[in-house]
C-alpha positions as CSV (number, residue, x, y, z in Angstrom):
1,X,17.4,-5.4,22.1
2,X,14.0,-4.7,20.0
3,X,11.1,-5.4,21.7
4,X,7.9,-6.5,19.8
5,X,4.2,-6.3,20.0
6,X,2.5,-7.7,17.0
7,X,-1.7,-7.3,16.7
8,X,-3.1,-9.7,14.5
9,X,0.1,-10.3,12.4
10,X,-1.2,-12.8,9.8
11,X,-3.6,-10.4,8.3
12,X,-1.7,-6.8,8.8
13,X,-2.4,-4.5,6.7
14,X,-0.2,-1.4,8.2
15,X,3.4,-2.4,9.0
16,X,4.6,0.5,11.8
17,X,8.2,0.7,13.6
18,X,7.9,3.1,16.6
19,X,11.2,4.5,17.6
20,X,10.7,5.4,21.4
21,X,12.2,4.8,24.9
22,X,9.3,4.8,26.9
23,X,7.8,1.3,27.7
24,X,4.5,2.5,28.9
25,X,4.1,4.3,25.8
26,X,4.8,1.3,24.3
27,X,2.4,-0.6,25.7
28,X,-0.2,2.2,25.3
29,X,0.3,2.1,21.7
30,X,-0.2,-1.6,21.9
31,X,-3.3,-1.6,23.2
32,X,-4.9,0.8,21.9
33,X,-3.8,-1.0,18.4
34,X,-5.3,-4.1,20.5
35,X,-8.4,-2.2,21.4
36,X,-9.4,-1.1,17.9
37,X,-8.9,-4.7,16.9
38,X,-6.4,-3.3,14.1
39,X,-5.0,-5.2,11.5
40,X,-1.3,-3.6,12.5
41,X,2.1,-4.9,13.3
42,X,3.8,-3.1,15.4
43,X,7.2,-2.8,16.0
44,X,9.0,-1.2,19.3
45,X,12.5,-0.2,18.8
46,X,14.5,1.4,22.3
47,X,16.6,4.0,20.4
48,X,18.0,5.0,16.6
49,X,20.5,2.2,17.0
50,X,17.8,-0.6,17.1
51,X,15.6,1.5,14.4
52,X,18.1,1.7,11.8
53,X,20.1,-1.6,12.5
54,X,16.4,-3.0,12.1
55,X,16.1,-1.2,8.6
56,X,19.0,-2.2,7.4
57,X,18.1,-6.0,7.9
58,X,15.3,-5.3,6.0
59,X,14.9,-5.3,1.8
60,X,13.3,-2.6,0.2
61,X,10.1,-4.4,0.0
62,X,10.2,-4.9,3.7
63,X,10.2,-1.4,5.0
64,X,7.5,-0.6,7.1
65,X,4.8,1.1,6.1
66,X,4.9,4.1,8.7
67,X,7.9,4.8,11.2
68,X,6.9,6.9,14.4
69,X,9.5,9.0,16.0
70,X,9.5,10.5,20.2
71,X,11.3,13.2,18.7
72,X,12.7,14.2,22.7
73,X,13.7,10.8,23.6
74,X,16.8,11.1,24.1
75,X,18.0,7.6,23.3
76,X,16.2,8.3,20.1
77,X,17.6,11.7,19.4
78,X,14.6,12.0,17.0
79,X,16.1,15.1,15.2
80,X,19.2,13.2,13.9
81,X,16.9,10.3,13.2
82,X,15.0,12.6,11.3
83,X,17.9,14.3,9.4
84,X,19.2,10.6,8.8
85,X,16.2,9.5,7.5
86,X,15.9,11.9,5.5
87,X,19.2,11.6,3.4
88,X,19.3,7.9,3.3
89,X,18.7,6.3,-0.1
90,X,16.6,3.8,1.4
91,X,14.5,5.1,4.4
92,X,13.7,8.6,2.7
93,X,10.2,7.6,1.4
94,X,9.0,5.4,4.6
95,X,6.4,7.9,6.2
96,X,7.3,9.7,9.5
97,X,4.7,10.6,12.3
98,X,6.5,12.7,14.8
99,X,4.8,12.6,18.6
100,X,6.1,15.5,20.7
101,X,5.2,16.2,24.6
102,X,3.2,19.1,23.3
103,X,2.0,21.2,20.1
104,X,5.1,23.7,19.1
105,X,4.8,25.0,15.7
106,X,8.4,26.4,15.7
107,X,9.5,22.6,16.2
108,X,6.5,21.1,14.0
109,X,8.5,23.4,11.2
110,X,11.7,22.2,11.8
111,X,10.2,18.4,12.3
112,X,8.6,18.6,8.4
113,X,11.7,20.1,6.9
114,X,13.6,17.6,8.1
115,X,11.3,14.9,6.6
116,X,8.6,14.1,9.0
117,X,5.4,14.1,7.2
118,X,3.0,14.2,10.1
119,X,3.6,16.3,13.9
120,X,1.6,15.8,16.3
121,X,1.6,16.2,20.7
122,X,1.5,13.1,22.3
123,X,-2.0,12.5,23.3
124,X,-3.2,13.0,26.9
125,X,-5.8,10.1,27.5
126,X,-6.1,6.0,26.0
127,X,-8.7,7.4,23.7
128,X,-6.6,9.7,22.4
129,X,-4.1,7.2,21.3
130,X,-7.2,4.9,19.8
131,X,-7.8,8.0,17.7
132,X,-4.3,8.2,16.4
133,X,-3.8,4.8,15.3
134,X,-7.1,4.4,13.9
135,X,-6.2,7.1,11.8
136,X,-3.1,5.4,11.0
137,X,-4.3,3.2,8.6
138,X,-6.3,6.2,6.7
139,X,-3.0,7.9,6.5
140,X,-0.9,5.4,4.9
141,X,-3.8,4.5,2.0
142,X,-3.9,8.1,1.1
143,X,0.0,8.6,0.9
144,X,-0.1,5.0,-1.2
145,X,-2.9,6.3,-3.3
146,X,-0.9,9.8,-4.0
147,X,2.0,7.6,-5.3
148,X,0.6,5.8,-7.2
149,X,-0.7,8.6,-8.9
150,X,-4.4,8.6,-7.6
151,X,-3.8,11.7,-6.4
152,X,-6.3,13.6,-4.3
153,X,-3.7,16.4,-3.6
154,X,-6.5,19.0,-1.5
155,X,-7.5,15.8,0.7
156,X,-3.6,15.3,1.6
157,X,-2.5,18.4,2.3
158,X,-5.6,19.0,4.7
159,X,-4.2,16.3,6.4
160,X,-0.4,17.1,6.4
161,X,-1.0,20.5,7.3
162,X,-3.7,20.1,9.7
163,X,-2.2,17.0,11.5
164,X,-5.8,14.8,11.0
């Protein structure tokens, strides 16, 4: 079953499904959403099950915005996630931020050329998380701004290839 944690839900601006199976994790995320007083919803789901049965539900109009992947939980089984993402007519243009244990440019590779579009190690403190959400946001308005033709292309790939 899909566990929720919405932050300020009437006035979200960033809708973001995290696909994970560690419930302190979770709650980090949460918070730190919390903390920055982010105008997020966030959505937990326990394994690929939940995160595509929960896309499915969904129109095309109601995708999120951003879908985070644990790509070495392994009720997630992020690389088949990935790879299922990917070639699905539906889900293959909703972002993906990959969180790994630890920096791994062989598995970053592998990670974007199966369709994530951000890779990054799982940060080591609170703060660190703050840092990644906040930058969430950012993130998602830049990708928005490149389709619809607003294109800064230098500013995004500095970010996809850099992971800022």
């Amino acid at each position: 079953m899909a566990k929720y944690a919405i932050v300020h839900q009437a006035a979200a601006d960033l809708e973001i499904v995290v696909a994970g199976d560690d419930p302190a994790e979770q709650l980090i995320i949460s918070a730190a959403a919390s903390d920055l007083g982010a105008t997020t919803r966030i959505e937990f789901v326990d394994d690929d099950i939940e995160l595509f049965d929960l896309l499915e539900a969904r129109d095309d109009d109601t995708l999120p915005d951003l879908l985070i992947l644990d790509v070495r939980s392994a009720a997630v089984g992020g690389h088949d996630a990935l790879a299922t993402l990917g070639s699905h007519e539906r889900f293959w243009e909703v972002p993906v931020l990959v969180l790994a244990p630890s920096e791994d440019a062989a598995e970053a590779d592998r990670c974007r050329r199966a369709g994530a579009v951000w890779f990054e190690a799982k940060p080591a403190t609170f703060g660190g998380y703050v840092d990644l959400v906040a930058s969430l946001s950012q993130r998602c308005s830049e990708l928005r701004r490149a389709e619809a033709g607003h294109v800064d292309w230098n500013r995004i790939f500095e970010r996809i290839f850099t992971d800022q």
